[in-house]
C-alpha positions, 0 to 999 in steps of 0.5 A: 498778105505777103507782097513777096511771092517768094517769101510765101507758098501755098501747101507747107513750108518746105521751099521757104525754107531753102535759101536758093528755091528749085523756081529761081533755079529754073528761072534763071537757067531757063529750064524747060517745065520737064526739067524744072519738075525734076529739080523741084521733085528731087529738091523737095522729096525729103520734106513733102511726099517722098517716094512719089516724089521721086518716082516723079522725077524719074517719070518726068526723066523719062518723058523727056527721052520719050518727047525727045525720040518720039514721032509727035516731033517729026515732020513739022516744018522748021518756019512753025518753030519760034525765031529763037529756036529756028536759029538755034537750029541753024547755028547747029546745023540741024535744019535738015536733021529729023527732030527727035533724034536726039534729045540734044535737039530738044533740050539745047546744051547751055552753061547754066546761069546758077550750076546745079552744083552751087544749087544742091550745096546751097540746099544741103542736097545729098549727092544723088539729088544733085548729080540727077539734076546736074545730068538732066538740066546742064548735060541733058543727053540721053545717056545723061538723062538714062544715068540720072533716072539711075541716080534717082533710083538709088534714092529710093533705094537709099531713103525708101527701100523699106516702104511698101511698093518701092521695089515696082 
């Protein structure tokens, strides 16, 4: 068995293969699981499940608009929220807001350790794939996230418009 966890996977081939794997991705720019499932959708579409893939992505882009606006955040207390969060809570004076206001509140805006640039020319991703994960894991507005479900859906039309149920 392979002591290198990287250097194996479990159902294919398809992230071995890649010099920069959608988990160190995630790893190093401490990427919520939302957003380390687009990267991981939109990084592997083309070589494991295609049209699903995508429609994953956009789904998971959606979930975080929705988890980010939703009334399931609001009213708990700021103390129930980690040291790390509350602080960043304070520095950015949103300790009275209403959580979900915004989806800044939610996904904190930080210059990423690996940009998502350097990941998709690393990878050979096409245009689409790249500017999607940019928007949603370095410039994570609602506005970025709404343009990347966008760019996500031109890769269907792109790659999948001629298979059954790509129009829905």
């Amino acid at each position: 068995m392979n002591s290198n966890a990287l250097g194996r996977q479990v159902g294919g081939n398809h992230y071995n293969k890649l010099p920069l794997q959608p988990i160190q991705f995630a790893e190093v720019n401490e990427l919520t699981s939302l957003q380390s499932k687009i990267v991981k959708y939109l990084t592997r579409h083309q070589s494991k499940h295609g049209l699903r893939d995508v429609r994953a992505a956009i789904h998971c882009a959606e979930l975080m608009l929705e988890m980010a606006s939703s009334s399931w955040i609001d009213g708990i207390p700021l103390l129930s929220f980690d040291a790390k969060t509350r602080l960043r809570l304070s520095w950015a004076g949103l300790r009275s807001a209403r959580l979900g206001t915004c989806i800044e509140e939610r996904y904190f805006l930080k210059l990423p350790a690996i940009g998502s640039h350097l990941y998709g020319a690393a990878n050979h991703l096409p245009y689409e794939e790249t500017t999607s994960i940019l928007l949603v894991c370095e410039k994570p507005t609602a506005g970025n996230v709404r343009m990347a479900i966008e760019r996500m859906v031109e890769i269907i039309e792109r790659d999948y418009a001629s298979e059954p149920g790509a129009k829905s």
